[in-house]
C-alpha positions in Angstrom: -82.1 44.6 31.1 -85.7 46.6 32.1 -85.6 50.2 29.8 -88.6 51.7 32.1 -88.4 54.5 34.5 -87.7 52.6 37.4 -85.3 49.8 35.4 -82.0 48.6 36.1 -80.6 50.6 33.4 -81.5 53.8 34.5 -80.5 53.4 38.3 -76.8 52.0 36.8 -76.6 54.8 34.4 -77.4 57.6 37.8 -74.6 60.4 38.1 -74.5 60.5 41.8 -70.8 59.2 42.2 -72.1 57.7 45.8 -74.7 55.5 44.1 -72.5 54.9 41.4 -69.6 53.5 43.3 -71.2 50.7 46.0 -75.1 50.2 47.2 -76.9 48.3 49.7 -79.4 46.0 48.4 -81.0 43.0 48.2 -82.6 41.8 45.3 -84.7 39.0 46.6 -87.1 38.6 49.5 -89.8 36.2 50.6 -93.7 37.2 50.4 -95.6 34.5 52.0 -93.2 32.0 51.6 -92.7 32.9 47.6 -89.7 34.7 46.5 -90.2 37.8 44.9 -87.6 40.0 42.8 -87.5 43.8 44.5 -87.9 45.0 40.8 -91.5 43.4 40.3 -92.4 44.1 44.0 -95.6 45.8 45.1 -95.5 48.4 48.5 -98.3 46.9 51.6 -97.5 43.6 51.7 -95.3 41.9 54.0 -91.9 40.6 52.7 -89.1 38.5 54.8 -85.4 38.0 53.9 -84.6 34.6 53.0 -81.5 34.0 55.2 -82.8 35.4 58.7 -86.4 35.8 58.4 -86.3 39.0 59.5 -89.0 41.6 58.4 -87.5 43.7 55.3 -88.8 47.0 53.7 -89.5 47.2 50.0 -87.2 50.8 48.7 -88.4 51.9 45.8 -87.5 55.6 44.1 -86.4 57.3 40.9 -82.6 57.2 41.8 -82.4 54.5 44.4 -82.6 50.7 43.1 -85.8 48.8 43.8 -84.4 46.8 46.9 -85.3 45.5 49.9 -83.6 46.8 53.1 -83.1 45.2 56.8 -84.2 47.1 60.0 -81.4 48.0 61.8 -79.7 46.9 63.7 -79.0 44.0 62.1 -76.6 40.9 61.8 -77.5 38.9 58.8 -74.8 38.3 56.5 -77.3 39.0 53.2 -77.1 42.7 54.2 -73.6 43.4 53.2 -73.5 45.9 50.4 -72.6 44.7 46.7 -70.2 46.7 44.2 -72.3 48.3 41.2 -70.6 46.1 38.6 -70.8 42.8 40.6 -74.9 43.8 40.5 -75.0 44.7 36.8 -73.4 41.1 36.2 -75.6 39.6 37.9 -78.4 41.0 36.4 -76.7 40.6 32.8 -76.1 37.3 32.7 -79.2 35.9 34.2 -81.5 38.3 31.6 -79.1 37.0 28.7 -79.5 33.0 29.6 -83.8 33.9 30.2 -83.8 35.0 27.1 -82.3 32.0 25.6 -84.9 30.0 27.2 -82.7 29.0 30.4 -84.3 29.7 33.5 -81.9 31.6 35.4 -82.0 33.7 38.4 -79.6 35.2 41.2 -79.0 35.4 44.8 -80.1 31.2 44.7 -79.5 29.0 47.6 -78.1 25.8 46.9 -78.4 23.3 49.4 -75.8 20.7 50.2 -73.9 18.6 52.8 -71.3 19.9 51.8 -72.2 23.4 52.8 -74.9 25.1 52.0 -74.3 28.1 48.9 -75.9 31.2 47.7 -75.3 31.3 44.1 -75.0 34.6 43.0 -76.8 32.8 39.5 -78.1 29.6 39.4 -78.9 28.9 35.8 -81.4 25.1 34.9 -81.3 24.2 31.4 -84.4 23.1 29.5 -82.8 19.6 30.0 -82.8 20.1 33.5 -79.2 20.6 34.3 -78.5 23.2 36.8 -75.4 25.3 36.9 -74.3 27.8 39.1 -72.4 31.5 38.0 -69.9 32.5 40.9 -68.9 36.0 39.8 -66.4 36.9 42.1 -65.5 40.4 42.9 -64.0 40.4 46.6 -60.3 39.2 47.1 -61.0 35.2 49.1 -58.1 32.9 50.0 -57.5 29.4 48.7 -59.4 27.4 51.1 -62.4 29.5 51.2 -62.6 28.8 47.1 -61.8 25.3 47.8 -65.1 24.8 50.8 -67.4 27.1 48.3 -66.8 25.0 45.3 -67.3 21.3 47.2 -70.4 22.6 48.4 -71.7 23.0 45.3 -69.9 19.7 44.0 -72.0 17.9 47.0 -75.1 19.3 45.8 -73.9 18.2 42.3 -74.0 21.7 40.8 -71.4 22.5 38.5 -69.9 26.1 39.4 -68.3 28.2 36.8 -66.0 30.8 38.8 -65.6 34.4 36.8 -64.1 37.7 37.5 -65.2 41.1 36.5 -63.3 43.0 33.8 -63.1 46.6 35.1 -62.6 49.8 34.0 -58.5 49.7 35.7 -57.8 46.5 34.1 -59.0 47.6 30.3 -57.4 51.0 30.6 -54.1 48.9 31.8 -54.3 46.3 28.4 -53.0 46.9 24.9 -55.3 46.0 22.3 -53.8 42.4 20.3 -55.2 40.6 17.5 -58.5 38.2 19.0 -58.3 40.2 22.2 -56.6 42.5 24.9 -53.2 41.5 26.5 -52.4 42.6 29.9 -48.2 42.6 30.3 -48.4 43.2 34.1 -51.1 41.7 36.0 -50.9 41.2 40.1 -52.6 37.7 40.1 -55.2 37.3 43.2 -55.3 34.1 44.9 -58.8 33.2 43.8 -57.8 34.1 40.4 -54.4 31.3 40.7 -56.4 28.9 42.1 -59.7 29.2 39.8 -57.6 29.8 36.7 -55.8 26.1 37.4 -59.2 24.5 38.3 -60.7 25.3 34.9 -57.4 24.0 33.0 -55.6 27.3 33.0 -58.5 29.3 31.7 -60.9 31.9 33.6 -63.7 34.2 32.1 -64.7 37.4 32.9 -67.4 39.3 32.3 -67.9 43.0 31.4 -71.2 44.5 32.6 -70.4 47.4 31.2 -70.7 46.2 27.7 -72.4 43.0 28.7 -69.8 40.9 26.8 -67.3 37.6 28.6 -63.6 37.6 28.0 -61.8 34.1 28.3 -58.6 34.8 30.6 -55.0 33.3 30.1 -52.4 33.6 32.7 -48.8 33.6 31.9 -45.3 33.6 33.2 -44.2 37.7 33.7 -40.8 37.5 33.6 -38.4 40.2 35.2 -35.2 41.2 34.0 -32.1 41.1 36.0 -29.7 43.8 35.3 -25.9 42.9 34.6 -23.5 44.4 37.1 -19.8 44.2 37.5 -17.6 45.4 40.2 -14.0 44.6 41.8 -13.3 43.1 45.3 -11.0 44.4 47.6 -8.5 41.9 45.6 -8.8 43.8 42.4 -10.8 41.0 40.9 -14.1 41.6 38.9 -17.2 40.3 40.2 -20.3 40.1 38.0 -24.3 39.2 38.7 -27.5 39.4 37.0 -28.0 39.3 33.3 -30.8 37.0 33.7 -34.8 36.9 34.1 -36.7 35.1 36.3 -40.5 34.5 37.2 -42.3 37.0 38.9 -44.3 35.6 41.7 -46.9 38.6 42.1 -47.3 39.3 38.4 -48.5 37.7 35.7 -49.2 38.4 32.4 -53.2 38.0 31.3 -54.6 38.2 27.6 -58.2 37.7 27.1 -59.7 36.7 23.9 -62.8 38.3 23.0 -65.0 39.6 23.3 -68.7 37.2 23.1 -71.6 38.4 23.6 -73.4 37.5 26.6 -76.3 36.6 24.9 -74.2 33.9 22.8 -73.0 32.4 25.8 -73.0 28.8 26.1 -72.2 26.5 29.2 -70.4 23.5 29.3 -69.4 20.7 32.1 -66.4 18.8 32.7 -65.3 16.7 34.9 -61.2 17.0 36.9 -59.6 14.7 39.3 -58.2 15.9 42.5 -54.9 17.8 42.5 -52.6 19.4 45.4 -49.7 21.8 45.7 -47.7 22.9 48.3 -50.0 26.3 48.1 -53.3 25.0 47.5 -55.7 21.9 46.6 -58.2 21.9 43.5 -61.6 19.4 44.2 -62.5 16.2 41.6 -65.7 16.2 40.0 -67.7 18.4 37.5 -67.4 21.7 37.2 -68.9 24.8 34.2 -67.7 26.8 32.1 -67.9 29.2 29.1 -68.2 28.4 25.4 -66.1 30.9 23.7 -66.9 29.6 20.0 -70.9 30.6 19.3 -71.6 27.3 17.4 -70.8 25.0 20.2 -73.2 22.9 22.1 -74.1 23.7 25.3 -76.0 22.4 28.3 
């Protein structure tokens, strides 16, 4: 990630809590048709956003992020803000895969029948295999997962889904040998349904420390109390003494950490499933190496 004055870095690393906790930009624009990042943009030239075509103005400062901005007022979807962490990830992941001689970049559109996508990074090996990073950091329902991820199956991109491990969930884990461990998790639906897509396993990233955490969900069980009383008969009545499954929590332990820059990607292929809750896609989809010395794409 850039070091200089104006670099990522140092606009992360600002102590004004506003900037700190959610920004407005948009990394990417179009300058005569080319794309160009806002970092290694230049002021007095003309620069377009790639969804509406609308005119954009080039910010640039010593606190606020180099960034393009729409004119208000404004309807394009590409001008919703973006959490801090969600951008750091971005940024991490596709500076760790460049320099491992991927070419990588973020905010990608991926075009498909199937829908078209805007990959937050789309990574191309030096074999020519293209993959695409979905780091997902707003809560989404089951079906929206589902359309997203046979859009990119139709463009035959293999998505690897990941969360972000934040600040709330390590201060809530317990440190365990290999890892951290989680006892009470609440589960998010994109999280169920992504976790049983990648054959109960899901990654997160920290872009904090710029490291990825391989995710395990498990049954949290609740315990029942035992209770005894009489009827109106004099007899005793008794209940609980038992646990069951929780069906909002969840316990999660993550096995790491591995450094992003020893990230590897893999594909695999899944047939079609369905529940009663949700339906999982067949075809190919990415993800995460957790051992350094295996072979990626």
């Amino acid at each position: 990630m850039g070091s200089g004055r104006f670099g990522w870095r140092n606009y992360f690393e600002s102590t004004i809590d506003e900037v700190a906790v959610i920004i407005w930009p948009m990394l990417v624009a179009l300058h005569q048709d080319v794309r160009v990042d806002a970092l290694g943009a230049t002021k007095g030239h003309q620069y377009f956003c790639p969804n509406c075509r609308a005119e954009v103005t080039l910010k640039q400062g010593r606190i606020v992020i180099h960034h393009f901005a729409h004119k208000p007022p404004t309807n394009c979807t590409w001008a919703k803000g973006e959490t801090r962490a969600h951008l750091m990830a971005k940024v991490a992941i596709r500076d760790a895969f460049r320099t491992n001689g991927y070419q990588a970049d973020y905010e990608v559109e991926v075009l498909s029948g199937g829908g078209d996508r805007r990959a937050d990074v789309l990574i191309t090996s030096p074999a020519g295999q293209r993959v695409a990073i979905e780091i997902q950091h707003t809560p989404i329902l089951f079906d929206a997962i589902e359309r997203r991820t046979k859009g990119y199956m139709a463009a035959h991109v293999p998505v690897a889904w990941i969360g972000i491990l934040s600040p709330i969930m390590k201060s809530d884990a317990v440190t365990i040998t290999g890892g951290l461990k989680i006892e009470k998790y609440a589960i998010r639906p994109w999280e169920k349904w992504a976790h049983a897509f990648c054959f109960k396993e899901l990654w997160y990233v920290d872009p904090e420390d710029q490291t990825l955490w391989k995710g395990v969900f498990s049954d949290y069980l609740i315990e029942v109390q035992s209770s005894s009383w009489y009827n109106e008969y004099g007899e005793e009545q008794s209940a609980g003494g038992y646990s069951r499954v929780s069906k909002k929590w969840k316990t999660l332990t993550l096995s790491g950490p591995l450094p992003l820059g020893s990230a590897k990607i893999a594909i695999k292929s899944r047939k079609p499933w369905s529940s009663k809750v949700f339906s999982l896609p067949g075809g190919q989809f990415a993800h995460f190496i957790q051992s350094p010395n295996g072979t990626g794409v």
